[in-house]
C-alpha positions as CSV (number, residue, x, y, z in Angstrom):
1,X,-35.8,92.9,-43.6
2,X,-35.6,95.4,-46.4
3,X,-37.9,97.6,-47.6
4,X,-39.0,95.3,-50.7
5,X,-39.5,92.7,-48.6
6,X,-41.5,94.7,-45.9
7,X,-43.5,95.5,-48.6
8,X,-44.5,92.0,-49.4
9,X,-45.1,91.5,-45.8
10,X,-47.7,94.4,-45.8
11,X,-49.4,93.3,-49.0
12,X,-49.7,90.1,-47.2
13,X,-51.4,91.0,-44.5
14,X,-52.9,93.4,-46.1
15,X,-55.1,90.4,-48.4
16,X,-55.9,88.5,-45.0
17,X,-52.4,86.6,-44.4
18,X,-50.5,86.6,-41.3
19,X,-46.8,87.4,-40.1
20,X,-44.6,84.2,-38.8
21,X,-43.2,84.3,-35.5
22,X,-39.4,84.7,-37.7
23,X,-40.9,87.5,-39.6
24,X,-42.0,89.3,-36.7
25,X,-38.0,88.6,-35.1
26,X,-36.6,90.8,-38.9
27,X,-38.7,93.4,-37.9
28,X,-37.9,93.9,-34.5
29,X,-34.1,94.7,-35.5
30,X,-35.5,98.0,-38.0
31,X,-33.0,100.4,-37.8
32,X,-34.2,103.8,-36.1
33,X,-33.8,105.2,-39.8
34,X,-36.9,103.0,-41.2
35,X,-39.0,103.3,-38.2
36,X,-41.0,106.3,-40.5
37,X,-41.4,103.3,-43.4
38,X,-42.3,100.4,-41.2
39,X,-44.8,102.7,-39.4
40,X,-46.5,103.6,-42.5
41,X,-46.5,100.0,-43.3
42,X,-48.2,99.2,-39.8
43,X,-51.0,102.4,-40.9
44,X,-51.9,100.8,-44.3
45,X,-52.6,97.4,-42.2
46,X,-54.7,99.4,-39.3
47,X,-56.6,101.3,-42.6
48,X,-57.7,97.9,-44.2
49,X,-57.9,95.4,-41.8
50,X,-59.2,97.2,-38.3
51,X,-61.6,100.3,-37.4
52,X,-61.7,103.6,-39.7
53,X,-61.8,105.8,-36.3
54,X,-60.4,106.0,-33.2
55,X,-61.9,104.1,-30.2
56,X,-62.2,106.6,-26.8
57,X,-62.3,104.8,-23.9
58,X,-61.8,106.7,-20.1
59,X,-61.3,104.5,-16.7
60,X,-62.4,104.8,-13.2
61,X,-60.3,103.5,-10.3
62,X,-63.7,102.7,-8.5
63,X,-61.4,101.1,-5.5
64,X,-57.8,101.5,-5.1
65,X,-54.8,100.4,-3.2
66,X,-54.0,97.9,-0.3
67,X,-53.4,95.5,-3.3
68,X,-52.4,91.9,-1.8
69,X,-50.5,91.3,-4.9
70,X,-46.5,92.5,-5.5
71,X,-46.5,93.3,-9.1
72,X,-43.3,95.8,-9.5
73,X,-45.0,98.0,-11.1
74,X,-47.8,98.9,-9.7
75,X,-48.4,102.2,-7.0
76,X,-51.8,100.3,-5.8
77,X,-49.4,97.1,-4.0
78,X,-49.7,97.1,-0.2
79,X,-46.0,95.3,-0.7
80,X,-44.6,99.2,-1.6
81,X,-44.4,102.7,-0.5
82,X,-45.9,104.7,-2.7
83,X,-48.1,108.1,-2.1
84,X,-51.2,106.3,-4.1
85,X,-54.5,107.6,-2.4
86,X,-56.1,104.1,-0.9
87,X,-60.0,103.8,-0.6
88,X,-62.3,101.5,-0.5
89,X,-65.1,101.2,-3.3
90,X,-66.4,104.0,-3.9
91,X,-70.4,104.8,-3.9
92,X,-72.9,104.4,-6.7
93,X,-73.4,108.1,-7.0
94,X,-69.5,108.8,-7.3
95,X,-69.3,106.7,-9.9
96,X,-72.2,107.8,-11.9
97,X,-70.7,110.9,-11.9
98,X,-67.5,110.1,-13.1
99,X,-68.9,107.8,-15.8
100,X,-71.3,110.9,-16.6
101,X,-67.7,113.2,-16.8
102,X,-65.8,111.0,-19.0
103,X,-68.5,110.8,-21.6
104,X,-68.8,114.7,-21.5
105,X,-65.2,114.6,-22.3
106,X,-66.1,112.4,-25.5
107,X,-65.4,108.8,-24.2
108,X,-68.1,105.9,-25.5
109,X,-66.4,103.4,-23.3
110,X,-66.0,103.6,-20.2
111,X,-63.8,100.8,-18.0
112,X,-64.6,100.2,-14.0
113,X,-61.5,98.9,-12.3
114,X,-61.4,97.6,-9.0
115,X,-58.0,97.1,-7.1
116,X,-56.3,93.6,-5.6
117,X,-56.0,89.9,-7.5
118,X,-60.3,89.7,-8.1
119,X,-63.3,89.1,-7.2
120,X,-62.6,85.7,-5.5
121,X,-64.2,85.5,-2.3
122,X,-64.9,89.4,-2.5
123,X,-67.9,90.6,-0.9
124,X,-68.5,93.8,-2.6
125,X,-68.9,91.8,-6.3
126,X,-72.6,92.1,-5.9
127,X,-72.2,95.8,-5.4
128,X,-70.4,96.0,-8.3
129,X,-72.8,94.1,-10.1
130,X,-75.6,96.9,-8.8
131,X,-73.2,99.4,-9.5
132,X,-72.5,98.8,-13.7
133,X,-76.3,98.0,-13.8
134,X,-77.0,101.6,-12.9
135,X,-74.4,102.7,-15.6
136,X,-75.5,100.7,-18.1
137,X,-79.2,102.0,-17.7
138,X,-78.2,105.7,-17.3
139,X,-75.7,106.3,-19.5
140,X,-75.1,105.8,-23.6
141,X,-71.5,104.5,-22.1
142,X,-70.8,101.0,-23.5
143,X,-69.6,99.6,-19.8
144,X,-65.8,97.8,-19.8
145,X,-65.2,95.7,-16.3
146,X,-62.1,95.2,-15.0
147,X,-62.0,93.6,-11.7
148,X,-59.0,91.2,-11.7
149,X,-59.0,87.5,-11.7
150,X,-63.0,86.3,-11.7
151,X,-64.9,83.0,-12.2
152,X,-67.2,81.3,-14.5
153,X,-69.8,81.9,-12.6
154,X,-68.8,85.7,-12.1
155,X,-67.8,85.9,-15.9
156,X,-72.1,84.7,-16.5
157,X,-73.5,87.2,-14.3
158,X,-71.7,90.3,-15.8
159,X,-72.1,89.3,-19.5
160,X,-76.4,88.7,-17.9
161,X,-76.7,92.1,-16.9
162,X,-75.1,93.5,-20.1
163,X,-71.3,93.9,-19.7
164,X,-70.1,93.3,-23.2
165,X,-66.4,93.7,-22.5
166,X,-63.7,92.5,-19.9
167,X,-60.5,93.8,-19.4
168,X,-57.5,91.6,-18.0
169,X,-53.8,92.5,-19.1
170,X,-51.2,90.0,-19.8
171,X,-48.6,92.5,-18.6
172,X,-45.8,91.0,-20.4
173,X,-44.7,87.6,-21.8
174,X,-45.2,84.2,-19.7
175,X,-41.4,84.1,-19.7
176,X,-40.7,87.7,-18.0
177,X,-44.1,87.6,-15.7
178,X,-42.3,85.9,-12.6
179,X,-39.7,88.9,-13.0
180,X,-42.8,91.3,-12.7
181,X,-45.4,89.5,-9.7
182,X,-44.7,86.7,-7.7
183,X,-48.1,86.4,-5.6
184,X,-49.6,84.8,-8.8
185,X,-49.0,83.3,-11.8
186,X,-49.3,83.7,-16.0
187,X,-51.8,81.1,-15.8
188,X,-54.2,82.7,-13.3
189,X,-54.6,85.6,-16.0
190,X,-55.2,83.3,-19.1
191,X,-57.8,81.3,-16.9
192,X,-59.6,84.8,-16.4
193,X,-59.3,85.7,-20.1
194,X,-61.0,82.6,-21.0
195,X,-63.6,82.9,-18.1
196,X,-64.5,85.9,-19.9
197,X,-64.8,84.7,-23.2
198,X,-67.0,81.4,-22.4
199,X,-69.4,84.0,-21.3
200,X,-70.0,85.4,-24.7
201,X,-67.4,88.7,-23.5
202,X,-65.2,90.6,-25.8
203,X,-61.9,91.1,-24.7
204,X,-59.5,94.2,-24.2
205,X,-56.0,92.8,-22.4
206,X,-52.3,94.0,-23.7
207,X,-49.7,95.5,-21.2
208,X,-46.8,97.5,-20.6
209,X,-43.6,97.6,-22.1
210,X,-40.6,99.1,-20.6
211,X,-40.9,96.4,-17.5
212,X,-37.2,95.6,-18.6
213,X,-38.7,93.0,-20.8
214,X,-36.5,91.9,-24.2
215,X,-37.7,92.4,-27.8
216,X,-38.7,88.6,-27.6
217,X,-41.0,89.0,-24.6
218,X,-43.1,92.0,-26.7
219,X,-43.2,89.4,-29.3
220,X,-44.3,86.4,-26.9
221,X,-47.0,88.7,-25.6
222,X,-48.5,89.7,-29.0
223,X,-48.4,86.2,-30.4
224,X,-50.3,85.1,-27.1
225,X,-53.2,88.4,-27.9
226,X,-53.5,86.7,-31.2
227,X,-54.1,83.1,-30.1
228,X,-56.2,84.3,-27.8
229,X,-58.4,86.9,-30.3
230,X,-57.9,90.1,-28.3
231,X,-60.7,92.6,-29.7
232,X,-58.5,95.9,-27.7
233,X,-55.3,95.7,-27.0
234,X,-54.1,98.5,-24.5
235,X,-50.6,99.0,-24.4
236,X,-48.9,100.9,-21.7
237,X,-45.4,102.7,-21.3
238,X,-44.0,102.5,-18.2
239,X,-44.2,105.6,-16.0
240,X,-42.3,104.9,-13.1
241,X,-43.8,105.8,-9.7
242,X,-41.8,106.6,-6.8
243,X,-41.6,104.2,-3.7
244,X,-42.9,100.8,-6.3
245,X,-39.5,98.5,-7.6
246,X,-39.7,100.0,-10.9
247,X,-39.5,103.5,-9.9
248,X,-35.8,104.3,-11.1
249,X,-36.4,102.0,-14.9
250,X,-35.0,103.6,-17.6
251,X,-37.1,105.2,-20.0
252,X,-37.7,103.9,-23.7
253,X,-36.8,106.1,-27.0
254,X,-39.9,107.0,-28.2
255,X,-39.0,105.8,-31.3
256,X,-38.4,102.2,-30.0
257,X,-42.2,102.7,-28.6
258,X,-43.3,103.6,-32.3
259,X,-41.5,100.3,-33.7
260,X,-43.2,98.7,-31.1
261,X,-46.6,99.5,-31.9
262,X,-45.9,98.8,-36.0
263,X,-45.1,95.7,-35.0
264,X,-47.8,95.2,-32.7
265,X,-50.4,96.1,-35.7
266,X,-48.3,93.6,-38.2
267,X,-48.8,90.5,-35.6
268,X,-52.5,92.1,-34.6
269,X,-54.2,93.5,-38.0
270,X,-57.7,93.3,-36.9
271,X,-57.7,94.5,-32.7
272,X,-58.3,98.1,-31.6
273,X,-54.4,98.9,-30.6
274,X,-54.7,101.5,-27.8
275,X,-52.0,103.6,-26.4
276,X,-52.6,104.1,-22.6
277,X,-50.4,104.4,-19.5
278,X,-47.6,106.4,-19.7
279,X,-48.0,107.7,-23.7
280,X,-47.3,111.4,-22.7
281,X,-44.0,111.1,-20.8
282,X,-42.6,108.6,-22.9
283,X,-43.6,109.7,-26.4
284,X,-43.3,113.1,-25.6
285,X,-44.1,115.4,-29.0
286,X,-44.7,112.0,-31.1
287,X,-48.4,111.1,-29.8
288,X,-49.5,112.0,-32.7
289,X,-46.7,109.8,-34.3
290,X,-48.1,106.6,-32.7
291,X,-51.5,106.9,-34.2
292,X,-50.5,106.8,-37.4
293,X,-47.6,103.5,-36.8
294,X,-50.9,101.2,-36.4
295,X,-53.0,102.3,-33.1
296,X,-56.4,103.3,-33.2
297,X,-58.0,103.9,-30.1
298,X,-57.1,106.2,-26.9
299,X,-57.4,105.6,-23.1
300,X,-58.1,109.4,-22.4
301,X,-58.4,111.7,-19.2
302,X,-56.4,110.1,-15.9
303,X,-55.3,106.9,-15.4
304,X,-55.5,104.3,-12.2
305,X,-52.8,106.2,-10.1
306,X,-51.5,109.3,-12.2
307,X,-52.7,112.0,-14.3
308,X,-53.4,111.9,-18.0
309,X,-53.5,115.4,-20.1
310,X,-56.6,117.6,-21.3
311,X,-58.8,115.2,-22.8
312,X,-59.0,118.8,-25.1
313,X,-55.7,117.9,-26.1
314,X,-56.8,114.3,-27.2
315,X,-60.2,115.0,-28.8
316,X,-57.8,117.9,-30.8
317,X,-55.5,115.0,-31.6
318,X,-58.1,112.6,-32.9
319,X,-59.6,115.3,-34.9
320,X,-56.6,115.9,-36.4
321,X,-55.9,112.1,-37.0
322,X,-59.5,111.3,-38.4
323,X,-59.2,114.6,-41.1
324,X,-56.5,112.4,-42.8
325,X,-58.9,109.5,-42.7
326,X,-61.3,111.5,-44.1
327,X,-63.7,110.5,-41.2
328,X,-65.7,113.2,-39.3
């Protein structure tokens, strides 16, 4: 696709239109040299059609490892040998306090993730349950759950105590996920996402590239966030961990993870698009870069089973992004 062209596309989308799944193919072939162009392209889109700031949101691994499932991955399987710390749910206190520390560090959101497939047959959901009612009643923190593969029924009882968000990645296309996890399927994650959103939940699911996926798999995975009306889209890089499958993947060009995130925000005009696992490795000096190809929102300060950097760095980083924007 030329630049007169691209152009088109923008204005497009930028009066409310959408990109076709062929449209979205032309892209994906932008040579390294027009990355800057189609980026800026992605930024007008994100400036019109989603939020004017940039959404903070910080995690807590309230249980991890000794997960039953295989994905490849992932430090938290029981099926590899990685060094991941395992423990079992931690204690209301502990994660009061680590709510408490991620909205010092300038976080509204805050996401509570439990290891292993779900809540199916779990008996600490009630616990959990107790656990985001205490955050929601002392803290500001909007509370984001994340708990694996849940029911109806489960879906009902966090959206009655006030959880206004679930969080449940795709991972990567329907095509590539059996190359990924073979304990379960695709399916099991849509029929989650839409547990969620019966219950009057928002949304935040996305993935990881870098999983050795193709350029059609990104594509079948943002077209699927769009059918299914993701509000937040997290989108990690892989960061390989010793002792999981995955651990000796090569790494992507940073500017192949910049095209991917223009691309994202052409398919996904409206969603928060949030660059998460693996950003500082993989980007390397262009984080700053990736804000302004189309994302808007942050996962900041450590992640599930490795370090983040100095949420200074990042609150420095969205100052800098939101002078600009002309937002304070």
């Amino acid at each position: 696709m030329n630049r007169y062209d691209l152009l088109q596309l923008m204005e497009r989308i930028l009066d409310g239109g959408r990109i076709s799944r062929s449209e979205a193919e032309e892209l994906t072939g932008c040579a390294p040299v027009d990355i800057p162009f189609l980026a800026a392209c992605a930024h007008s889109i994100r400036e019109k059609r989603s939020t004017v700031g940039v959404d903070l949101c910080g995690v807590i691994n309230a249980r991890s490892g000794q997960c039953s499932e295989d994905c490849k991955f992932c430090a938290q399987s029981a099926h590899h040998k990685s060094q991941t710390p395992s423990y079992p749910l931690l204690s209301s206190l502990d994660i009061l306090q680590a709510a408490q520390k991620i909205s010092e560090e300038g976080a509204k959101r805050v996401s509570v993730v439990t290891s292993g497939k779900g809540m199916d047959d779990d008996e600490t959901f009630e616990r959990i349950i107790d656990i985001i009612s205490l955050l929601l009643q002392q803290t500001d923190l909007k509370i984001c759950a994340n708990l694996g593969t849940i029911s109806t029924i489960q879906a009902q009882k966090l959206s009655q105590i006030g959880v206004k968000r679930y969080a449940h990645n795709l991972e990567t296309s329907e095509r590539h996920f059996p190359n990924i996890c073979t304990t379960h399927n695709y399916d099991e994650r849509i029929a989650t996402i839409r547990a969620a959103r019966s219950a009057g939940m928002e949304l935040c699911s996305g993935g990881i590239i870098g999983l050795g996926e193709s350029w059609q798999d990104r594509l079948d995975m943002a077209f699927a966030l769009q059918e299914l009306e993701i509000e937040s889209v997290p989108i990690n890089i892989l960061q390989p961990i010793p002792g999981t499958p995955l651990a000796k993947a090569a790494p992507l060009h940073p500017m192949e993870i910049l095209k991917a995130f223009a691309i994202f925000r052409f398919i996904l005009p409206q969603a928060v698009i949030r660059p998460a696992g693996g950003r500082e490795n993989n980007l390397r000096d262009l984080q700053g870069a990736v804000m302004l190809a189309g994302a808007n929102g942050l996962i900041i300060g450590n992640y599930l089973t490795f370090s983040g950097r100095s949420s200074r760095h990042d609150r420095q980083l969205v100052k800098d992004i939101c002078y600009l924007r002309g937002v304070k």
